[in-house]
NUBA-810554 format. One record per residue (C-alpha): x, z, y. Coordinates in pm, whole numbers. Layout:
// NUBA-810554
<<X Z Y>>
...
//
This chain:
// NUBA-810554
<<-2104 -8085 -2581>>
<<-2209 -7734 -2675>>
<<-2384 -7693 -2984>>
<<-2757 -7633 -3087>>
<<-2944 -7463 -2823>>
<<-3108 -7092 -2965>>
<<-3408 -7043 -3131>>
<<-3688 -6953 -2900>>
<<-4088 -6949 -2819>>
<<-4216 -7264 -2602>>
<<-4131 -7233 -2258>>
<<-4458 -7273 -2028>>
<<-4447 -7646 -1850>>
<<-4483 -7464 -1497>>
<<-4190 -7221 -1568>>
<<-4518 -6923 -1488>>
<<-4363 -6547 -1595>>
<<-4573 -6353 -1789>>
<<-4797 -6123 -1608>>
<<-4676 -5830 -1746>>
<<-4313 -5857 -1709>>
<<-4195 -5517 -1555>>
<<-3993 -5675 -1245>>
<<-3794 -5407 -1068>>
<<-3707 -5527 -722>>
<<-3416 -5273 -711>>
<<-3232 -5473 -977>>
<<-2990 -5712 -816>>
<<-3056 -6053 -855>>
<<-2803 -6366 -892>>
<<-2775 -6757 -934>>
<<-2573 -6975 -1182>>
<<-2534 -7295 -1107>>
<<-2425 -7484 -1369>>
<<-2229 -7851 -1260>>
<<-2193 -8050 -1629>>
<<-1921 -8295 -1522>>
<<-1581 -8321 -1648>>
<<-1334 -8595 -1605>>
<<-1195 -8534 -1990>>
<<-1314 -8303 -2263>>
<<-1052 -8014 -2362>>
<<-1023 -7965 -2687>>
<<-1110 -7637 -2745>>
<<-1424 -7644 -2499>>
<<-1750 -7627 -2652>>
<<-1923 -7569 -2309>>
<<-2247 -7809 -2219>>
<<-2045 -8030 -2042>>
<<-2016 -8429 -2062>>
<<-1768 -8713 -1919>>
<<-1891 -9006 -1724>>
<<-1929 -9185 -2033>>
<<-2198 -8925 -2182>>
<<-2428 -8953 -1916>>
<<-2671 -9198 -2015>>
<<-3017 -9159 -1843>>
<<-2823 -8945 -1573>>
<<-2602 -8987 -1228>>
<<-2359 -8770 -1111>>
<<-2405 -8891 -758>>
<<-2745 -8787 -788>>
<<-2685 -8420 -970>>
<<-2767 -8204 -654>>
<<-3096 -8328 -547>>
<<-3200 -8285 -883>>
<<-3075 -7954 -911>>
<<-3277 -7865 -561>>
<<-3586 -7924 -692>>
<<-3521 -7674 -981>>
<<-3420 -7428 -678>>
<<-3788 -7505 -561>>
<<-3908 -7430 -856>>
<<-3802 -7096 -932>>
<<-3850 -7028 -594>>
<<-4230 -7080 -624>>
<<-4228 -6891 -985>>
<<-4050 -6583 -828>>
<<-4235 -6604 -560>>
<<-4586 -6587 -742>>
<<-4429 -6319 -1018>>
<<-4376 -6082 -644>>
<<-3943 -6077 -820>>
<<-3773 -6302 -457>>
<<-3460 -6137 -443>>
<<-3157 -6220 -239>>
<<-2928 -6271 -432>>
<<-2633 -6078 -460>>
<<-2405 -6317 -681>>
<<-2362 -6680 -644>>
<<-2138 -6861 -912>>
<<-2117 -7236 -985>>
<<-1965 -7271 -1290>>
<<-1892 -7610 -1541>>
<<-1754 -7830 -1631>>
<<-1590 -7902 -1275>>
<<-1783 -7769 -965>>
<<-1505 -7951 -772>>
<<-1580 -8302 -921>>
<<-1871 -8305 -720>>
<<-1835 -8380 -340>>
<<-1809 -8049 -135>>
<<-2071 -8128 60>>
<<-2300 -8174 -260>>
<<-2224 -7805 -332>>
<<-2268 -7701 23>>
<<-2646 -7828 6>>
<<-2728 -7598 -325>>
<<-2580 -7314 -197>>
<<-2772 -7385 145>>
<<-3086 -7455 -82>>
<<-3064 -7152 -256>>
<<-2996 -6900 22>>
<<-3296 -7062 219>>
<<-3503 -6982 -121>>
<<-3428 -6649 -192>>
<<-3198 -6505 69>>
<<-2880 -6388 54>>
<<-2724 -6032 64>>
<<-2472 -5931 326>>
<<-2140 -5953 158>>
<<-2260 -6151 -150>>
<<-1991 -6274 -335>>
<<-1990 -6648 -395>>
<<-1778 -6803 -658>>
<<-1698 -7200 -705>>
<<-1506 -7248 -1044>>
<<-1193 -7533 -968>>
<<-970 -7744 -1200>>
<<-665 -7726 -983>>
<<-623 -8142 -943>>
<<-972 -8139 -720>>
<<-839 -7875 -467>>
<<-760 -8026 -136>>
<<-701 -7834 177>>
<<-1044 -7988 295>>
<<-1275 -7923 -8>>
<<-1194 -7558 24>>
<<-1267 -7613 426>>
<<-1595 -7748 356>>
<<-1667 -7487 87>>
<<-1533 -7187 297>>
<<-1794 -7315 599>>
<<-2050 -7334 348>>
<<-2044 -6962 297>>
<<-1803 -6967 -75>>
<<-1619 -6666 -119>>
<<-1439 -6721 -410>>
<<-1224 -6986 -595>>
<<-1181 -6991 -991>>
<<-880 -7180 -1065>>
<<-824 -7283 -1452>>
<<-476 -7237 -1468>>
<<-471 -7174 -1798>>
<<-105 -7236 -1878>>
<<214 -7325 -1684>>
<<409 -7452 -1953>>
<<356 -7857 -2018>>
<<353 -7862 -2418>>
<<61 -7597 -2376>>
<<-152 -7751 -2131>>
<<-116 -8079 -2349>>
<<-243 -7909 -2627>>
<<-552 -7775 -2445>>
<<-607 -8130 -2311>>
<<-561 -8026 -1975>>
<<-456 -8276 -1738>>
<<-302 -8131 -1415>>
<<27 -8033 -1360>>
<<177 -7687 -1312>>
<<267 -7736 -964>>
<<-112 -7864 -871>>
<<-164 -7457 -961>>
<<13 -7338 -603>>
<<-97 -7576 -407>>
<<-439 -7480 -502>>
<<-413 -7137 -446>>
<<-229 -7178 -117>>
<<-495 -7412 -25>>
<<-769 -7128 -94>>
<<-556 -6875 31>>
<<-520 -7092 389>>
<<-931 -7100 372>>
<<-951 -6711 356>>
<<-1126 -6745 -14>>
<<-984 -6473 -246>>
<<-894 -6632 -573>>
<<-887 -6561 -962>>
<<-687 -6806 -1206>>
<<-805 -6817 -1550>>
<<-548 -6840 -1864>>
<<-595 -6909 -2220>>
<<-346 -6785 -2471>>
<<-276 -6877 -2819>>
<<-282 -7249 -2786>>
<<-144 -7459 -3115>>
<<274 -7439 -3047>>
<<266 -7177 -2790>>
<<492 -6893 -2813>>
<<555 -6568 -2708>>
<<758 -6719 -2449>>
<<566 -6931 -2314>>
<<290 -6724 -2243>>
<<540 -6508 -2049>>
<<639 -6772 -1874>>
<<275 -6855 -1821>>
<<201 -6480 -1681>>
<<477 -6516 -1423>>
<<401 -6795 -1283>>
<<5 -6673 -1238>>
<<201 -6298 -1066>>
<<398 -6553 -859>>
<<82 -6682 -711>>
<<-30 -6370 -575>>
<<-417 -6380 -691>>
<<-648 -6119 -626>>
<<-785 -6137 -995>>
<<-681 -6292 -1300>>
<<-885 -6350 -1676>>
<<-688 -6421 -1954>>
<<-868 -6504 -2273>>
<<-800 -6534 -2634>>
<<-828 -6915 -2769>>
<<-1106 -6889 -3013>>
<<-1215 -7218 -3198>>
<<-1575 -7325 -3175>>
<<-1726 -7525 -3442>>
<<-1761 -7873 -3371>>
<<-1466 -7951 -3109>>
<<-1195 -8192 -3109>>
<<-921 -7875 -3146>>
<<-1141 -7722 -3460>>
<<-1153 -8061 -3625>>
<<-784 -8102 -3594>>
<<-691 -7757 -3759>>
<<-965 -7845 -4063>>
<<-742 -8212 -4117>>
<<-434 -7991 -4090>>
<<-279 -8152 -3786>>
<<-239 -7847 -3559>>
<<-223 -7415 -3714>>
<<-517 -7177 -3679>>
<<-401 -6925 -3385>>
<<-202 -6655 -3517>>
<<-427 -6349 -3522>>
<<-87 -6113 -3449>>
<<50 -6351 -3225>>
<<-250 -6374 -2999>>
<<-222 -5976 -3021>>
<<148 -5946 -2878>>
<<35 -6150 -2597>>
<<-257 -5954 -2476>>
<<-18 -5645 -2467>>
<<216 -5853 -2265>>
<<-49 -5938 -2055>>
<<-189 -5624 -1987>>
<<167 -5486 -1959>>
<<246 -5761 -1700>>
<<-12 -5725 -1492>>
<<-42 -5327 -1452>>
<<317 -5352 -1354>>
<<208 -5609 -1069>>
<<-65 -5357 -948>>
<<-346 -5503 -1166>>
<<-618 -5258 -1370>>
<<-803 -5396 -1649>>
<<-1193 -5366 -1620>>
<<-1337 -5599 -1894>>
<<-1115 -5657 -2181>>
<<-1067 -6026 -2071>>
<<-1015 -5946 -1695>>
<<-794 -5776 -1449>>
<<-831 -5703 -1037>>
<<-612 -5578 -845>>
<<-880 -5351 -643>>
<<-1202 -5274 -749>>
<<-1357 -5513 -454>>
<<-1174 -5782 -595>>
<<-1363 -5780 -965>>
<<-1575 -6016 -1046>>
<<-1903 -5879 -901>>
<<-2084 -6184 -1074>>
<<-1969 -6154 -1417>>
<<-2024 -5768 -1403>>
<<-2403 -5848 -1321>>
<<-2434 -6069 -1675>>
<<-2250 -5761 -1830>>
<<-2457 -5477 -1708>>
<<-2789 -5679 -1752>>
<<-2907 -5754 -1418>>
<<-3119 -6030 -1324>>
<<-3044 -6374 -1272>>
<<-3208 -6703 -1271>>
<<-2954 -7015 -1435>>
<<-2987 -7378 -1266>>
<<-2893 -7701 -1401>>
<<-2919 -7822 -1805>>
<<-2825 -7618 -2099>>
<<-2853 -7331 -1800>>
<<-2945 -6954 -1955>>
<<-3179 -6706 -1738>>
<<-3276 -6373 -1755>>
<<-3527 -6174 -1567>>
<<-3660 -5816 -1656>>
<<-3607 -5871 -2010>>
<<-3733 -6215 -2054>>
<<-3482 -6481 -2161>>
<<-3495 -6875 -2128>>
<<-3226 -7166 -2132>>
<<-3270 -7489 -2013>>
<<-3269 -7806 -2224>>
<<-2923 -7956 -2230>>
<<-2862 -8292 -2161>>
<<-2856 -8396 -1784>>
<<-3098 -8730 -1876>>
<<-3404 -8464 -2019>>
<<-3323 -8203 -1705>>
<<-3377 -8526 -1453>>
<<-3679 -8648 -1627>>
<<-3833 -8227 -1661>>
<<-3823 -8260 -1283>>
<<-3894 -8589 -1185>>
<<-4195 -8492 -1355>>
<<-4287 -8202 -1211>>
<<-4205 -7962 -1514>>
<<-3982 -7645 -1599>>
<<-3690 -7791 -1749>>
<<-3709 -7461 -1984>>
<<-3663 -7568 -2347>>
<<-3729 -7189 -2457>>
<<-3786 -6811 -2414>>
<<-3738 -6475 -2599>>
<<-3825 -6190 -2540>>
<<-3578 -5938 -2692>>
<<-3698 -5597 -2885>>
<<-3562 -5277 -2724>>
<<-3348 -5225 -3070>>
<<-3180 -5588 -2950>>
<<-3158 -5509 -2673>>
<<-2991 -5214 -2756>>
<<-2765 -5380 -2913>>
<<-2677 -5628 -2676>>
<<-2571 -5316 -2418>>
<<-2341 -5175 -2661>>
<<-2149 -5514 -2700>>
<<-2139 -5596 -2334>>
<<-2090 -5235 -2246>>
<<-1850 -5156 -2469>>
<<-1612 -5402 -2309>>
<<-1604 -5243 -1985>>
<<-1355 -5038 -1863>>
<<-1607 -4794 -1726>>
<<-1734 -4807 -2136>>
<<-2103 -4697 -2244>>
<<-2263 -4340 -2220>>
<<-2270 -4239 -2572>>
<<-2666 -4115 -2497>>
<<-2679 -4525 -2515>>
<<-2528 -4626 -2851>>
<<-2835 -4611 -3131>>
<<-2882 -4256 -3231>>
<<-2816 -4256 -3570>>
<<-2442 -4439 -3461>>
<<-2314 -4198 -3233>>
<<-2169 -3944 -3495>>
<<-1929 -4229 -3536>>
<<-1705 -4193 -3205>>
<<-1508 -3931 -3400>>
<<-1369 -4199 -3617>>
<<-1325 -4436 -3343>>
<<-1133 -4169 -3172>>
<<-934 -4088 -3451>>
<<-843 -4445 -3530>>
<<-677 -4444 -3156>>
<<-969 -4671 -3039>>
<<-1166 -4460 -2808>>
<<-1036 -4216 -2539>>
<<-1101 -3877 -2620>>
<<-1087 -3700 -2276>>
<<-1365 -3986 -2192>>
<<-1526 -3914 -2511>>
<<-1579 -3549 -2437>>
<<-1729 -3599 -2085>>
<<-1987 -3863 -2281>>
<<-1879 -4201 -2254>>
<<-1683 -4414 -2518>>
<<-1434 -4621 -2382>>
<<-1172 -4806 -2513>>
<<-845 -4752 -2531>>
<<-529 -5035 -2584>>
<<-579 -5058 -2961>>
<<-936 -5067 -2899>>
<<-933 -5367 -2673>>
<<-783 -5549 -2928>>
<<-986 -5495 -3189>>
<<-1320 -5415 -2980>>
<<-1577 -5642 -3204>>
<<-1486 -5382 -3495>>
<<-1548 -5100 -3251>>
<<-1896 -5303 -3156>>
<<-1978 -5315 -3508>>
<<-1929 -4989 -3607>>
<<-2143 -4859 -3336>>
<<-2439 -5094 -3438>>
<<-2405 -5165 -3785>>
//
């Protein structure tokens, strides 16, 4: 389970905005929907997610019609704050989406386009472990209007999935994407690199078979451990190494060497597409601050400004409401100096980087270093925009910080 949920004001019992929130109904709106189920914990997952035997006070079986009625709800608060959108993202996102019956996710997506509408040529994305992808699931998805699998690959070497704590095989990989593929859904597979025993070698083996596959995106991200998981516990006893910092370096310049030479371009440091219409038009929205309302426990939103996250265990969501209440557990309301802030880090990451009019004024004298350290392009520099080069994908926190600090 994730840890502590933020710090945060009291979220109103009826889920009401505030009055004054300056809604812009030009900003595009989406929908998380977050499915908590996993068969087994990974290790290095600190996501709020629980197995069948943490779900005390909850049912899977019953997870979607208690998820509907928080699409009613936010439907009526929208509604009364004049902010219904369609929405222009979908994502259901976990845990495993694909634990749950299709059908189940057929009905929220069905619930929340008859709430708020849906755009013409939204993109909707279902996130997939590759063991629950049968040629009929994606059938049932694809009818239901999904646009998009997620597959977390994230290795295709044995030893390396083992010491993730991921449980399918390689092969389940092709057969999932072939299955997605046969559905017309374009598909992304995730990878994680710098697992405990994984080599240079292995990730390369790793990045050809994801090229093999023929995806229309791929993420590939950094193992990072989380306080409080199985995999950080085991490197405090000793049992397993911290991830090399230079290792995990050398792979993300394979990576990005691998995939531009398969037609990919990078456009978040973490992510690659082979055409711009194949980027994750979801993920971009959380990145460049649009609006977006999250379902389901231990669920963030964010609308005009206003933050709130739901409260996290799947037992307190069901009783919120049975009961008629906003399962909100909290709100903030960000500053315009944090939110500042928070532009430059997600902004930063982007391949189309941040106008230097938007880095904090006092900071911007400070791209000449960055460019002379070789971590911000020059040429982009000069036409007003910092963004980053190689180097400075690698080390882009310290290029965050020394914009902000």
């Amino acid at each position: 389970m994730a840890g502590p949920l933020p710090l945060g004001d009291p979220a109103p019992a009826d889920g009401r905005l505030p009055a004054d929130l300056p809604i812009d109904a030009d900003v595009p709106f989406s929908a998380y929907l977050h499915i908590p189920f996993c068969r087994v914990r990974c290790g290095y997952c600190d996501f709020n997610t629980y197995t069948s035997g943490e779900l005390r006070g909850a049912r899977q079986e019953d997870y979607a019609s208690t998820l509907l009625a928080e699409i009613a709800l936010a439907e009526r608060v929208l509604g009364e704050a004049g902010a219904l959108r369609p929405m222009d993202t979908v994502f259901f996102g976990g845990g495993t989406p694909t634990l749950l019956p299709a059908g189940d996710l057929a009905r929220m997506l069905d619930a929340a386009a008859s709430a708020f509408g849906i755009a013409d040529g939204a993109e909707v994305t279902v996130e997939a472990n590759p063991d629950t992808v049968t040629p009929e699931v994606v059938r049932t998805l694809a009818d239901a209007g999904v646009t998009r699998l997620s597959i977390g690959m994230q290795s295709a070497v044995p030893h390396v999935l083992a010491a993730l704590d991921r449980t399918h095989r390689p092969e389940n990989v092709s057969s999932a994407v072939a299955a997605a593929k046969d559905a017309g859904l374009a598909v992304s597979v995730d990878l994680i690199y710098g697992a405990p025993g994984e080599s240079l070698g292995d990730w390369e083996a790793s990045l050809d078979a994801a090229l093999a596959l023929d995806s229309d995106h791929v993420s590939a991200y950094a193992l990072i451990i989380e306080d409080g998981t199985k995999l950080a516990r085991q490197i405090r006893r000793g049992e397993v190494p911290m991830p090399d910092d230079d290792l995990q370096a050398d792979m993300y310049e394979l990576a990005d060497a691998r995939l531009a030479g398969a037609g990919f371009d990078w456009y978040e440091v973490s992510n690659w597409a082979r055409t711009p219409d194949q980027r994750s038009r979801h993920n971009l929205a959380y990145w460049r601050g649009s609006d977006w309302w999250g379902f389901g426990p231990g669920a963030h939103s964010h609308v005009a400004g206003l933050r709130w996250w739901n409260v996290k265990h799947p037992a307190a969501y069901t009783q919120r409401l049975a009961a008629s209440e906003s399962p909100a557990a909290g709100t903030e309301r960000p500053d315009p100096e944090a939110r500042m802030l928070e532009r430059v880090l997600l902004q930063s990451r982007l391949a189309e980087g941040i106008a230097v009019a938007d880095l904090p004024a006092g900071n911007r004298d400070r791209v000449a270093g960055l460019i002379a350290g070789g971590l911000v392009d020059p040429a982009s520099a000069l036409r007003g925009r910092v963004r980053l080069t190689l180097r400075g994908r690698l080390l882009a926190d310290a290029v965050v910080r020394e914009l902000t600090d």
